[in-house]
Backbone as CSV, one residue per row, in Angstrom:
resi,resn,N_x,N_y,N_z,CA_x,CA_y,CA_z,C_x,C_y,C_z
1,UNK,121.412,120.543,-58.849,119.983,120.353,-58.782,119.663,118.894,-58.498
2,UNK,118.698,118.907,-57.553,118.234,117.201,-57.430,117.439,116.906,-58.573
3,UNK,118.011,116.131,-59.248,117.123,115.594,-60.655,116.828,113.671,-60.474
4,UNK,117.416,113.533,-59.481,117.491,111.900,-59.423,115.544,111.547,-58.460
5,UNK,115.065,110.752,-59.242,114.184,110.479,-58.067,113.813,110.315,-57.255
6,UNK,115.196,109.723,-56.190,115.211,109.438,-54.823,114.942,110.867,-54.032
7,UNK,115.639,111.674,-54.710,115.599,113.461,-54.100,114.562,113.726,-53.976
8,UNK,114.029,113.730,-54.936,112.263,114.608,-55.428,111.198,113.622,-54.649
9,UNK,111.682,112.130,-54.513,110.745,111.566,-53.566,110.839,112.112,-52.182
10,UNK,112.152,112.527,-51.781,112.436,112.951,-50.482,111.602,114.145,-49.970
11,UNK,111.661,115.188,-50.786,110.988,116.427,-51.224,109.922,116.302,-51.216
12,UNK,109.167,115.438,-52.276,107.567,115.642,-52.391,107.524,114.624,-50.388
13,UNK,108.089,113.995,-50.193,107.036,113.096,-49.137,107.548,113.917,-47.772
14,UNK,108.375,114.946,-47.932,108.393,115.967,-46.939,107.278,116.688,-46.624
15,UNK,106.691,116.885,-47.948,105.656,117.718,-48.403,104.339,117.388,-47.916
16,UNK,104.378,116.083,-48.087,103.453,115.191,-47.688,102.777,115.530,-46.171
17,UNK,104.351,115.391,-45.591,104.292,114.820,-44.222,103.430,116.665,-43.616
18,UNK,104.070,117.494,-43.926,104.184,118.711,-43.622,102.242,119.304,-44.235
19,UNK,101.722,118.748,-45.173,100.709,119.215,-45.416,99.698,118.261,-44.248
20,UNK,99.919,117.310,-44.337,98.937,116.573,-42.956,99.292,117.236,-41.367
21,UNK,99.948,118.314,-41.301,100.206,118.601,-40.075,99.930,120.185,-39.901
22,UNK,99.537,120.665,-40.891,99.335,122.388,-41.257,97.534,122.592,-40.247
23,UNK,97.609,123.416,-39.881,96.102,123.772,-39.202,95.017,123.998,-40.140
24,UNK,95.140,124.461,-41.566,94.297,124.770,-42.334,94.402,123.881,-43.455
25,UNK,93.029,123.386,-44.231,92.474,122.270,-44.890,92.437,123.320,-46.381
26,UNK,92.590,124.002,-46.317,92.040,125.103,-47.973,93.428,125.349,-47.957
27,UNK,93.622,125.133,-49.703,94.827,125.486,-50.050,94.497,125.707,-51.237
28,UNK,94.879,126.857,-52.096,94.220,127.285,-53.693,96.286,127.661,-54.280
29,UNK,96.202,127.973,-55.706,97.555,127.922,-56.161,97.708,129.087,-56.980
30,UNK,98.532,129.929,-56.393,99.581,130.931,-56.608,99.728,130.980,-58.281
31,UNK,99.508,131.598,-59.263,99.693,131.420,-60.595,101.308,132.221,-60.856
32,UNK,100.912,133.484,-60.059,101.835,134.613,-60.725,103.441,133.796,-59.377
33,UNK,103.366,133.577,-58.739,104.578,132.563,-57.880,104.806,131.317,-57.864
34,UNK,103.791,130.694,-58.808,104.101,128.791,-58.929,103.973,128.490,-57.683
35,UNK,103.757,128.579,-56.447,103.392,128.012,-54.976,101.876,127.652,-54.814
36,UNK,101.681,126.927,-53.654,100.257,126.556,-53.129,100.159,127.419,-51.789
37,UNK,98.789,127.694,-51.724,98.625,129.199,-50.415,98.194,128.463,-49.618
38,UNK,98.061,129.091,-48.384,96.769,128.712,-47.610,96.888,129.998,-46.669
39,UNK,95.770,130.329,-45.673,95.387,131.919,-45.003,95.598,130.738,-44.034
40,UNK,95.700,131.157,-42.823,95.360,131.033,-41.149,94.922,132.538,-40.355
41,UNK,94.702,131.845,-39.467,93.905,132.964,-38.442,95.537,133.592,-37.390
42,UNK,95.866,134.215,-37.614,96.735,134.751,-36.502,97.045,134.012,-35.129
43,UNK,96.070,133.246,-34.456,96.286,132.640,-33.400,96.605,131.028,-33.967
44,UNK,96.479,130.763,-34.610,97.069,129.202,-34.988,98.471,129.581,-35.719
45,UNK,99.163,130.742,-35.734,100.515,130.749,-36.213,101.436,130.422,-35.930
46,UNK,101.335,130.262,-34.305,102.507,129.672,-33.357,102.540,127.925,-33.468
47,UNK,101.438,127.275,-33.865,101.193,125.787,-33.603,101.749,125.489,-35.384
48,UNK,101.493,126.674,-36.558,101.611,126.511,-37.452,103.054,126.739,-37.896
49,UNK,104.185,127.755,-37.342,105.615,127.787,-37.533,106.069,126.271,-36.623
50,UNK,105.833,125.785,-36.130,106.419,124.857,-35.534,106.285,123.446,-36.211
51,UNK,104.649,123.349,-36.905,104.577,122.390,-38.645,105.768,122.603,-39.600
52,UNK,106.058,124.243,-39.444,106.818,124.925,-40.480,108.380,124.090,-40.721
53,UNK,108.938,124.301,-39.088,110.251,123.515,-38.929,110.943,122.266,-39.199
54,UNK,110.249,121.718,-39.927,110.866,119.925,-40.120,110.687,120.278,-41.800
55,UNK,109.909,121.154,-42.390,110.279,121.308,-43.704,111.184,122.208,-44.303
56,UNK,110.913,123.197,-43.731,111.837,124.512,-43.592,112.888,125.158,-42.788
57,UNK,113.825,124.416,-41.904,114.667,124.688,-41.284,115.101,126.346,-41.336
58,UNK,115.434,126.732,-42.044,116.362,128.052,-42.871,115.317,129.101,-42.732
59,UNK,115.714,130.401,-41.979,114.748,131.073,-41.846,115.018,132.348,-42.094
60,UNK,114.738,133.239,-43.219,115.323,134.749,-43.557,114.520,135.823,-43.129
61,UNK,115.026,136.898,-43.116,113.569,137.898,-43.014,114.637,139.005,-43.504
62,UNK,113.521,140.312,-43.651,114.529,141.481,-44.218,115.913,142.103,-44.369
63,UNK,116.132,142.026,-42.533,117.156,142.151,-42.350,118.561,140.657,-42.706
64,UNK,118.199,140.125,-42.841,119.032,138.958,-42.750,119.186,138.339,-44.433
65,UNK,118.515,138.675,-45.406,118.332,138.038,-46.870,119.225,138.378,-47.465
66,UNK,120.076,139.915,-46.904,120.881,139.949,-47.868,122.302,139.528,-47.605
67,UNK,122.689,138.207,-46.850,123.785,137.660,-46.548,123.504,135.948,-46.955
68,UNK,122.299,135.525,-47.580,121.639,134.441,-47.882,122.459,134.377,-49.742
69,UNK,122.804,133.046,-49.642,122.597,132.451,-51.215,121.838,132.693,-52.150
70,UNK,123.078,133.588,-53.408,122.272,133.649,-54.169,120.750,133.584,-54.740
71,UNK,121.028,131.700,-54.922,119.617,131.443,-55.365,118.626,131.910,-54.162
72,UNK,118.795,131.401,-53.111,117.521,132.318,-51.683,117.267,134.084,-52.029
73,UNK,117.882,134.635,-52.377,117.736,135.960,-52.481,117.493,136.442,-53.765
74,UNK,116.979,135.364,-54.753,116.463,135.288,-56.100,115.186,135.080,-55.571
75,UNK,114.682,133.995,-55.265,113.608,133.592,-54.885,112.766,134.384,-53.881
76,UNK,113.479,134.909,-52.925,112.705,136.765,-52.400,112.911,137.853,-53.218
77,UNK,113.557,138.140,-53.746,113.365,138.957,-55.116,112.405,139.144,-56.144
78,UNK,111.960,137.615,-56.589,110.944,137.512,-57.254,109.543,137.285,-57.002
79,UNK,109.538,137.502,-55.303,108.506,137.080,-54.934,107.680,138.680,-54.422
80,UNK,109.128,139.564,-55.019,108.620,140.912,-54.114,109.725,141.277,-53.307
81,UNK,110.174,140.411,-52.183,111.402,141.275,-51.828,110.678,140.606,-50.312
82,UNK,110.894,141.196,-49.182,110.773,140.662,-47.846,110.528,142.239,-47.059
83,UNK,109.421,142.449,-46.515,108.958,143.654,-45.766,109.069,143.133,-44.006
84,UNK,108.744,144.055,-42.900,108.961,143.766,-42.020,107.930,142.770,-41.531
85,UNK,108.101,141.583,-40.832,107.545,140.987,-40.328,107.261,139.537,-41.526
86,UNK,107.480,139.561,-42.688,107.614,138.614,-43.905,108.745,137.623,-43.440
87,UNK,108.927,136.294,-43.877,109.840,135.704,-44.070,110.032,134.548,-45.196
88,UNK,111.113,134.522,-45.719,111.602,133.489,-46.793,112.294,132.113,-45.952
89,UNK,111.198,131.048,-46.070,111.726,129.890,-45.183,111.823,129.391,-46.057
90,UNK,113.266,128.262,-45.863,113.989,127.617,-46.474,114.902,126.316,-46.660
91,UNK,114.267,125.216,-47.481,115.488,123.312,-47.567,116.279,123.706,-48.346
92,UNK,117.657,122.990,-48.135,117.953,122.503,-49.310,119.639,123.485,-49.514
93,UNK,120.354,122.588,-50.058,122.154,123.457,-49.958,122.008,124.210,-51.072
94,UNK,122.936,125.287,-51.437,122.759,126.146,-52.428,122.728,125.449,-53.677
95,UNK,121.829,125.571,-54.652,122.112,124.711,-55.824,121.302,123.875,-56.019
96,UNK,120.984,123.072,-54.562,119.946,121.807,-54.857,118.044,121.867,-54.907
97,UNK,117.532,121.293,-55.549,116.434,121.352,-55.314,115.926,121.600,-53.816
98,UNK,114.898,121.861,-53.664,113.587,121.736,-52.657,112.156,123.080,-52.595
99,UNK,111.901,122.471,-51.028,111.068,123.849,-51.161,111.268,124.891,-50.284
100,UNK,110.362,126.023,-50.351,110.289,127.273,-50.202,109.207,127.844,-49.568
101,UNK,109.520,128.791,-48.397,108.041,128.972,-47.724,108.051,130.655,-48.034
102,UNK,107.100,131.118,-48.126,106.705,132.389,-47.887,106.126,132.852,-46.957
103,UNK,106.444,133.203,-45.875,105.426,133.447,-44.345,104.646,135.030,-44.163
104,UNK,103.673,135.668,-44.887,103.225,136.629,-45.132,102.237,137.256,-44.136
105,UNK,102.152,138.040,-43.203,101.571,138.098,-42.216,100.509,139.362,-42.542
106,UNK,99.246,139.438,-41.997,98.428,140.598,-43.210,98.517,141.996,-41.892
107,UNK,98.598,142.794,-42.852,98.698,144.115,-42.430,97.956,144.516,-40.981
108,UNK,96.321,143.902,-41.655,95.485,144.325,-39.902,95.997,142.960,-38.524
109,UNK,97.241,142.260,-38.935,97.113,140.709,-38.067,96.435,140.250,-37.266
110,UNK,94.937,140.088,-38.423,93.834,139.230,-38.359,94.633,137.521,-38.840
111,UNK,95.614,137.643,-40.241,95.781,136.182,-40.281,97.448,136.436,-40.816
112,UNK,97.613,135.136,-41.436,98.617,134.765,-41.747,98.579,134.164,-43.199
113,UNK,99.388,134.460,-44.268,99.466,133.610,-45.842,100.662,133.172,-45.833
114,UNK,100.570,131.840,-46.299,101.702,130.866,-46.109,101.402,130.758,-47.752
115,UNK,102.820,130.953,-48.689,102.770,130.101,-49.780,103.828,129.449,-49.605
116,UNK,103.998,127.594,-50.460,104.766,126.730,-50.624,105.611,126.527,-52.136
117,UNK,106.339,126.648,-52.183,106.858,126.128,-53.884,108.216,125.676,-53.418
118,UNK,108.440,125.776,-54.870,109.574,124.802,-54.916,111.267,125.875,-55.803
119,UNK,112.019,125.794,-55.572,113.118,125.788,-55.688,114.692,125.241,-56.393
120,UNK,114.668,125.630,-57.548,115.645,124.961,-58.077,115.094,123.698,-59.170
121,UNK,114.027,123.910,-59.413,113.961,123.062,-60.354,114.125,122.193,-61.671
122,UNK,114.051,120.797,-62.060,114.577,120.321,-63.261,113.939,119.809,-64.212
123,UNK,112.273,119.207,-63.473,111.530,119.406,-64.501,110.225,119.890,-64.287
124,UNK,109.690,120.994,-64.343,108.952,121.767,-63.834,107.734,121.523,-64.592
125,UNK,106.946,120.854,-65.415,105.949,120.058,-65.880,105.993,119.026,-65.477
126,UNK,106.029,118.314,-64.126,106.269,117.026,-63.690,106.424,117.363,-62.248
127,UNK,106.800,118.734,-61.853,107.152,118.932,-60.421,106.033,119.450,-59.643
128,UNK,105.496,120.665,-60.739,104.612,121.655,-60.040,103.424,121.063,-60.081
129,UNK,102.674,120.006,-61.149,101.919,119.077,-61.041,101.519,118.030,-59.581
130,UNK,102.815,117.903,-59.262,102.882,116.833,-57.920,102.540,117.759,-56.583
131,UNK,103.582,119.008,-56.850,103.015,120.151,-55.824,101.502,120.440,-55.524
132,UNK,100.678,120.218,-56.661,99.683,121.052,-56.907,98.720,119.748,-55.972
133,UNK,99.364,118.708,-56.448,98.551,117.417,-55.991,98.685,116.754,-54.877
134,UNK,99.750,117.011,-54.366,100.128,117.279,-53.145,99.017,117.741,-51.944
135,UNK,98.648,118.989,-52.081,98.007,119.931,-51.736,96.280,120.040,-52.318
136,UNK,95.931,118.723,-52.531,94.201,118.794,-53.042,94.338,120.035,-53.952
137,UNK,94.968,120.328,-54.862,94.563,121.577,-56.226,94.595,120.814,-57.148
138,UNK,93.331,120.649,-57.550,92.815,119.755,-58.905,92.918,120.785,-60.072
139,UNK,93.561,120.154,-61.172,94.319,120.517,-62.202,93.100,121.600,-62.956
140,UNK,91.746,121.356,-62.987,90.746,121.707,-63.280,90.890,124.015,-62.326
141,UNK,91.573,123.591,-61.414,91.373,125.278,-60.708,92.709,125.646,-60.692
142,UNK,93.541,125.287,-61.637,94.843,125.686,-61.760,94.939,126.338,-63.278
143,UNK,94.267,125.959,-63.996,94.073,126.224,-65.384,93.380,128.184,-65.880
């Protein structure tokens, strides 16, 4: 697990970089998944997987999750599992911290739900806080 600060700085200012480059400005927070959401419109998805790639390299989908690391196939497990057209995007070597994308595409594909979290964590009152803040979610609509 990355527990050293240099890591988690690496991580959060990935995060950083990757939220100033997303098409959509609204982002609200996931209670029952610890992630930050945001909806898009179906036609900004292509400009928006390509934001996706400098944070999330690693890319799973149904068919493919169940040859993924452990911990990756925990983390779609608990998120529900991976249906057709879903994907579990993914930083980080087996074991180590980072984050985690959820690429959720809606049934009528009018839009797209992207959630963000994190992965492997060490101190998770200190992490999901920064996530949250990260992402304009004031502690006040997380509660």
């Amino acid at each position: 697990m990355a527990s050293t600060p240099g890591a988690w700085q690496e991580i959060f200012g990935a995060l950083e970089r990757f939220h100033g480059k997303w098409p959509a400005t609204d982002w609200s927070y996931d209670h029952r998944l610890r992630c930050v959401t945001s909806v898009i419109e179906s036609a900004q998805a292509a400009g928006a997987r390509t934001a996706l790639t400098d944070l999330l390299p690693m890319e799973f989908n149904a068919a493919t999750i169940g040859s993924a690391a452990d911990g990756v196939r925990a983390v779609a497990t608990n998120s529900g599992g991976l249906r057709g057209g879903q994907l579990l995007l993914w930083s980080g070597a087996p074991g180590a911290s980072g984050p985690f994308g959820l690429w959720w595409p809606w049934g009528d594909g009018s839009s797209v739900s992207l959630r963000v979290g994190l992965h492997d964590i060490d101190l998770p009152k200190e992490r999901y806080p920064r996530l949250r803040e990260i992402f304009g979610i004031v502690p006040a609509s997380v509660v």
